[in-house]
Rosetta silent file (secondary structure, phi, psi, omega in degrees, C-alpha in Angstrom):
SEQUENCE: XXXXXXXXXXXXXXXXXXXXXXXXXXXXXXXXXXXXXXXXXXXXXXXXXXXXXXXXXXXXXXXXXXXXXXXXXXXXXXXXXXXXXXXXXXXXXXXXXXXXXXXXXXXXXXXXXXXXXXXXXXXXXXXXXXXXXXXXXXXXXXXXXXXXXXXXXXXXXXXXXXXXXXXX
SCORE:     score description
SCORE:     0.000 S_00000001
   1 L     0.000  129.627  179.866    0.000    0.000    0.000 S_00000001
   2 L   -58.145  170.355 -179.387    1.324    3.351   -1.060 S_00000001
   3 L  -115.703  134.526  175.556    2.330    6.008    1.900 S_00000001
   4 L   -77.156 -172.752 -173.456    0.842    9.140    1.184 S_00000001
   5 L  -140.696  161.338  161.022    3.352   12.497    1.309 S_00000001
   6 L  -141.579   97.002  168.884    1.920   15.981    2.726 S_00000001
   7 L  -118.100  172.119 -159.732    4.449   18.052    1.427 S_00000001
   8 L  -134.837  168.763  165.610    5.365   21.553    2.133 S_00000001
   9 L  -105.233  146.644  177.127    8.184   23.978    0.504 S_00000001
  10 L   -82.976   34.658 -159.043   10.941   24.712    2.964 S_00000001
  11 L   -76.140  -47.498 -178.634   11.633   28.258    1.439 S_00000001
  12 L  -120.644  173.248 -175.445   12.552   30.080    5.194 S_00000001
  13 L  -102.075  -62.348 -152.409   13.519   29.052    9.011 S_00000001
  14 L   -45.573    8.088  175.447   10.632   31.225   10.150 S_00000001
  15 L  -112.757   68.326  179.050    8.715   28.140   10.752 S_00000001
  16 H   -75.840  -38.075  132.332   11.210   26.352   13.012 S_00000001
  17 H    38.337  -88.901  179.595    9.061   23.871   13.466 S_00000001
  18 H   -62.145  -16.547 -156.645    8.915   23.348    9.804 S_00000001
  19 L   -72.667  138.604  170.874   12.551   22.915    9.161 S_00000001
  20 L   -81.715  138.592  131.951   14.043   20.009    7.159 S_00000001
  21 L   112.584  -14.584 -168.341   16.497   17.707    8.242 S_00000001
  22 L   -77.839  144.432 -164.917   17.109   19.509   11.524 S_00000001
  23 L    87.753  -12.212  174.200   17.703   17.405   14.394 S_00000001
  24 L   -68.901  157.413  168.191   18.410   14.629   11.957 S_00000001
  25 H   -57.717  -23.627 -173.904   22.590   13.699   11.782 S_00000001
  26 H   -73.185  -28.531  175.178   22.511   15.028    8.299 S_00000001
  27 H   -63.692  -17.908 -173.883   21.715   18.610    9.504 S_00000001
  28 H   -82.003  -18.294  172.423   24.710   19.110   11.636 S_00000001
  29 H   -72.521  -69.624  171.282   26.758   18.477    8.242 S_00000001
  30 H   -33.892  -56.797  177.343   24.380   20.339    6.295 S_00000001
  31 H   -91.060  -40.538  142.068   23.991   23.665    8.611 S_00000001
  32 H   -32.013  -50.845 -178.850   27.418   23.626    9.535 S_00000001
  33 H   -54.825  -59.476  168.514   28.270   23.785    5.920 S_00000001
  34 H   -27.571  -57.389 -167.165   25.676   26.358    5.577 S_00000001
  35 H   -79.975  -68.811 -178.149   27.008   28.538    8.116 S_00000001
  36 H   -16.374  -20.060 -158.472   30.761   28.391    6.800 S_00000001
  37 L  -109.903  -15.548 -169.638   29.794   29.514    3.809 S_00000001
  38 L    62.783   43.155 -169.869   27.756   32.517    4.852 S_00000001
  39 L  -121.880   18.999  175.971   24.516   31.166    3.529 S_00000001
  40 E  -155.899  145.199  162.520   23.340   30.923    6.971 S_00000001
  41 L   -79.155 -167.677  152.687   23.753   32.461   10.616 S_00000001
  42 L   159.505 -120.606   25.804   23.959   31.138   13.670 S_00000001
  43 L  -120.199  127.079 -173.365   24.850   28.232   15.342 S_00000001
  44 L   -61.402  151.721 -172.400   23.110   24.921   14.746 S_00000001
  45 L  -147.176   -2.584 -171.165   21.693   22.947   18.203 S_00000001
  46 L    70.218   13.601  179.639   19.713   20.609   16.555 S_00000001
  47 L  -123.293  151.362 -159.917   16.745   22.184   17.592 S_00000001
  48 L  -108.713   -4.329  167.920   14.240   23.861   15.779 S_00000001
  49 L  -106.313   14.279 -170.454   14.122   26.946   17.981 S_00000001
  50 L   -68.423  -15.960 -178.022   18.197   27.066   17.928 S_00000001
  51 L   129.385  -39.624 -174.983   18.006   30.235   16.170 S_00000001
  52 L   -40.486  144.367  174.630   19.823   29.165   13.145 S_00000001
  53 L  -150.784  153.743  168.470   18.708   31.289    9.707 S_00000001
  54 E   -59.635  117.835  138.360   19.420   31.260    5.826 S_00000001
  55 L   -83.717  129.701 -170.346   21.128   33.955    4.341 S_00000001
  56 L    32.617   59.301  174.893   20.832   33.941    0.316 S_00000001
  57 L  -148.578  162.166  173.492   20.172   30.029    0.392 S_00000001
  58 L  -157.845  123.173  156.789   16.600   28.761    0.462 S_00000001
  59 L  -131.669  146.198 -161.127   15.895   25.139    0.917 S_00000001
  60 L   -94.393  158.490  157.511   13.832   22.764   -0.747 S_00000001
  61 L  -117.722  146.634 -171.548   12.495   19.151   -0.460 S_00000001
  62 L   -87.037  -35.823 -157.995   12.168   17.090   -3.133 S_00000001
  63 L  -143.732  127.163 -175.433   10.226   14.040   -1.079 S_00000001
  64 L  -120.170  -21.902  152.566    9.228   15.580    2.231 S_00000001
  65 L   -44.584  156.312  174.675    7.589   12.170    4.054 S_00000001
  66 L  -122.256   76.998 -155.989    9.827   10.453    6.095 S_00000001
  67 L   -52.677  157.494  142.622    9.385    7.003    4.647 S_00000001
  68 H   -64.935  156.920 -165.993   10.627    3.723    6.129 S_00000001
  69 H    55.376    6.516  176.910   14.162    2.999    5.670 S_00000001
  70 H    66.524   49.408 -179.457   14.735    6.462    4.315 S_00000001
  71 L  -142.696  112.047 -179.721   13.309    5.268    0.793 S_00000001
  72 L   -98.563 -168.248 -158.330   10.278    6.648   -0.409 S_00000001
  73 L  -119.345  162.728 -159.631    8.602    4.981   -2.598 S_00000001
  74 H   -63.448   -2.954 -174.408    8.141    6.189   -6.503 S_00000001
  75 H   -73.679  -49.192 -179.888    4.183    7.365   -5.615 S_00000001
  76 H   -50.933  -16.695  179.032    5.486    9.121   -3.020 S_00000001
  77 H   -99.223  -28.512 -156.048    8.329   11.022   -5.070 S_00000001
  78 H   -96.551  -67.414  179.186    5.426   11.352   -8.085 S_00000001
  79 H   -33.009  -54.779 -172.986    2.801   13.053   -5.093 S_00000001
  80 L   -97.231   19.780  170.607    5.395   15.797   -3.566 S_00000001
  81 L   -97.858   11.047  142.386    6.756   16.734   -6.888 S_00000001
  82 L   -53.916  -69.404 -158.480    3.908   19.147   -7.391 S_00000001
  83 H   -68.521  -36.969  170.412    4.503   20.822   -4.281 S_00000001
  84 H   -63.394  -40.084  176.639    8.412   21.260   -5.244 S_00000001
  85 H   -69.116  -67.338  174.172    7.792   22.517   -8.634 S_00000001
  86 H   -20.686  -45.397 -165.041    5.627   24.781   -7.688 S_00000001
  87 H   -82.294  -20.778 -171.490    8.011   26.221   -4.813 S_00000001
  88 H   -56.888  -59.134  176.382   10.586   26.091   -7.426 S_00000001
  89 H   -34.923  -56.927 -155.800    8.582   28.020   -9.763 S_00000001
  90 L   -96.999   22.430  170.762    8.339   30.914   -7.850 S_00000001
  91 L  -112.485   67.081 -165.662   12.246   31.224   -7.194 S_00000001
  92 L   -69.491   -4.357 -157.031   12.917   32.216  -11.129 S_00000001
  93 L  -123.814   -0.039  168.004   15.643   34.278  -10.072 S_00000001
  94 L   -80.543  132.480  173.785   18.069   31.269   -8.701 S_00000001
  95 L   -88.223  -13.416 -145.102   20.931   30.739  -10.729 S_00000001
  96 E  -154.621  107.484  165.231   22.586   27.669   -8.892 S_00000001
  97 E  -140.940  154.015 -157.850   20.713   24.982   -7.752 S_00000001
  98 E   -87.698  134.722  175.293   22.447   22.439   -5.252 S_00000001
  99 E  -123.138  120.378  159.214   20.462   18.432   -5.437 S_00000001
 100 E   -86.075   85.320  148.104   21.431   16.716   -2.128 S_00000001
 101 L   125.096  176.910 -172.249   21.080   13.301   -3.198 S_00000001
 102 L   -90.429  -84.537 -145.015   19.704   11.578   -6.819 S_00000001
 103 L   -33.098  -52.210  177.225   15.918   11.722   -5.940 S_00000001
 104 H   -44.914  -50.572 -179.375   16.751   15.923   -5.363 S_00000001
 105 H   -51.325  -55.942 -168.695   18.608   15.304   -8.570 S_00000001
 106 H   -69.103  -91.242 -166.806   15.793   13.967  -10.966 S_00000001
 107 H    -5.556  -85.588  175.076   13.261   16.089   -9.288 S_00000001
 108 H   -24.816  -89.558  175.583   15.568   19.669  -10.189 S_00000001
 109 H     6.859  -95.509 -177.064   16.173   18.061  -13.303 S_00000001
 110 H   -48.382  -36.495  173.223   12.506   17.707  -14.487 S_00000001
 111 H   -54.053  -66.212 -173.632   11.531   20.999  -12.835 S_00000001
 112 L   -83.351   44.989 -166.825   13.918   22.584  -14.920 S_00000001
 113 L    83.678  -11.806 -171.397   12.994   20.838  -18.262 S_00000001
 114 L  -119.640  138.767 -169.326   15.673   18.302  -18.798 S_00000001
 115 L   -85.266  129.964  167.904   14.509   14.519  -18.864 S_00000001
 116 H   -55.975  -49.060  178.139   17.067   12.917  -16.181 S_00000001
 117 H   -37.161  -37.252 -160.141   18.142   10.500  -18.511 S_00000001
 118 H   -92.153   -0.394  169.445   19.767   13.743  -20.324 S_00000001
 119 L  -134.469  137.129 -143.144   21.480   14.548  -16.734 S_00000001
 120 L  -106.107  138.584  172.793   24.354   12.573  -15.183 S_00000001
 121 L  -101.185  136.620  168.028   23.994   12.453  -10.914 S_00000001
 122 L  -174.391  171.187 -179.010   27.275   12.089   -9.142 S_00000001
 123 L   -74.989  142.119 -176.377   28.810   14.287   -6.586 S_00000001
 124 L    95.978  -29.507 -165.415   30.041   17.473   -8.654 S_00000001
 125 L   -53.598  156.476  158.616   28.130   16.601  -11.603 S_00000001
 126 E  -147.056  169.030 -178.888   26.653   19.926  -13.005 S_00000001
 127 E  -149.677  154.578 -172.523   24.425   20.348  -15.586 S_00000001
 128 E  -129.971  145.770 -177.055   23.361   23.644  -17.262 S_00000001
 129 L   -98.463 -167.406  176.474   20.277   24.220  -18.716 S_00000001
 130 L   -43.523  -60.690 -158.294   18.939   26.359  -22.054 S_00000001
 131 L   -84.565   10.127  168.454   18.259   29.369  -19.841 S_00000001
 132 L    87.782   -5.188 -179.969   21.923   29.300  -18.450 S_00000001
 133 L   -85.971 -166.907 -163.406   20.804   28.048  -14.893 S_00000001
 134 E  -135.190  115.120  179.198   23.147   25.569  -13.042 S_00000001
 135 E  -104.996  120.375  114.934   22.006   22.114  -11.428 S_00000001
 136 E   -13.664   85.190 -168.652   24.554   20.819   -8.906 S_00000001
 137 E  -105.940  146.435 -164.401   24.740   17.695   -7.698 S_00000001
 138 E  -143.641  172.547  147.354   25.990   16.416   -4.371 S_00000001
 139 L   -61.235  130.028 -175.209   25.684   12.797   -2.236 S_00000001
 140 L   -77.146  152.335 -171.755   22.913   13.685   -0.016 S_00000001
 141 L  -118.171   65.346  177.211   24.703   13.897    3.549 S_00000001
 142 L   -72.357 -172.030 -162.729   22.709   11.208    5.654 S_00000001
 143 H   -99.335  -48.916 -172.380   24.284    9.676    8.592 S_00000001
 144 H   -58.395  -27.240  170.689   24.596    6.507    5.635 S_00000001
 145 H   -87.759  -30.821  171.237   26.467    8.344    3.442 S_00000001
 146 H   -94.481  -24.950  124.049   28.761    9.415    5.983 S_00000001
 147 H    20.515  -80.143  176.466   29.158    6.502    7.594 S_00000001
 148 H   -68.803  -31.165 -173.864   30.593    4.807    4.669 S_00000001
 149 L   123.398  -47.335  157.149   32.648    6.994    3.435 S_00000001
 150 L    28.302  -96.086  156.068   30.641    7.984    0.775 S_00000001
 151 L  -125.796  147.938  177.549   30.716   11.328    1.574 S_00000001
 152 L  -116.777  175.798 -179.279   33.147   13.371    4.264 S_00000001
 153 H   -43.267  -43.933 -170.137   33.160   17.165    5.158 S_00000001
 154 H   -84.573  -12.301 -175.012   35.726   18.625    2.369 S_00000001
 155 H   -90.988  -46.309  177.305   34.028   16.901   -0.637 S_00000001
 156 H   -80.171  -42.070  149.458   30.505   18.484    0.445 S_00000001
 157 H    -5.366  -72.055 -155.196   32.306   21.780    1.197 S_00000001
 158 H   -85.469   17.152  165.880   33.584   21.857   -2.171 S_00000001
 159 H   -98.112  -36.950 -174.882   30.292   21.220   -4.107 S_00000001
 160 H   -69.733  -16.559 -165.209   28.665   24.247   -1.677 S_00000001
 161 H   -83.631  -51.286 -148.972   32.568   26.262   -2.745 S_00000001
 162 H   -80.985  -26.207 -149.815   31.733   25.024   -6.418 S_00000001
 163 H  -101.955  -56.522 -179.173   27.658   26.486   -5.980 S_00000001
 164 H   -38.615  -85.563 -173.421   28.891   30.149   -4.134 S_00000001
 165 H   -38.847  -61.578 -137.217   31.785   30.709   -7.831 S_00000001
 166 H   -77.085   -4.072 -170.641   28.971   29.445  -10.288 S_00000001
 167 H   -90.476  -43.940 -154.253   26.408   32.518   -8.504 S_00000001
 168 L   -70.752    0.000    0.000   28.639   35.031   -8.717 S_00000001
């Protein structure tokens, strides 16, 4: 039986509440990074009242359920990809956009017109589209990815190093 999604866009912190990934291990990678970078303020606590805020970064979810096993399933990626485009839609003025993870990947991808087949996911990949904007791709930075080895701190640094040069 499919799992339904309720999904929301993640565009501000002013919902702390609302926030993705925080209190999960991947946010302390993630908002650390964030802050380093000056695309955030702060200091992360892993709490949704820590304080922490975006500066010129806004983030999205591609799949916003929190499935078992950390896998949603494809209805569930087909349900909240409405709700993504849409928040997507209304940021026409992003130049750079970062996909934590392949699902993040296809999802940008199709939002911005290009059939995934026509864009390669890996950490680093980029792909640029007609209208000159830039999709980014990174190993989403789960406690699984880091774990393994996967991914460590300076290789997702340098895709957020790699997303800061392609804006300017």
């Amino acid at each position: 039986m499919a799992r339904h999604c309720r999904a929301r866009s993640w565009e501000t912190r002013r919902e702390p509440h609302r926030s993705p990934i925080h209190g999960d291990y991947a946010g302390e990678l993630l908002y650390e990074t964030l802050v380093k970078f000056g695309l955030a303020e702060g200091t992360y606590g892993a709490d949704p009242t820590d304080g922490l805020r975006l500066r010129g970064a806004v983030i999205l979810n591609a799949v916003k359920c929190l499935p078992p096993a950390n896998k949603p399933e494809p209805g569930e990626i087909r349900t909240c990809r409405s709700y993504f485009e849409a928040s997507l839609a209304a940021l026409s003025r992003v130049r750079v956009l970062l996909a934590l993870g392949q699902i993040a990947h296809v999802a940008a991808a199709r939002s911005l017109g290009l059939p995934p087949v026509s864009t390669k996911f890996g950490h680093g990949a980029e792909t640029v589209t007609a209208d000159g904007r830039v999709l980014l791709s990174s190993y989403h930075c789960s406690r699984y990815n880091q774990n393994t080895g996967r991914l460590d701190r300076p290789m997702f640094e340098s895709v957020f190093q790699r997303a800061i040069e392609l804006s300017r």
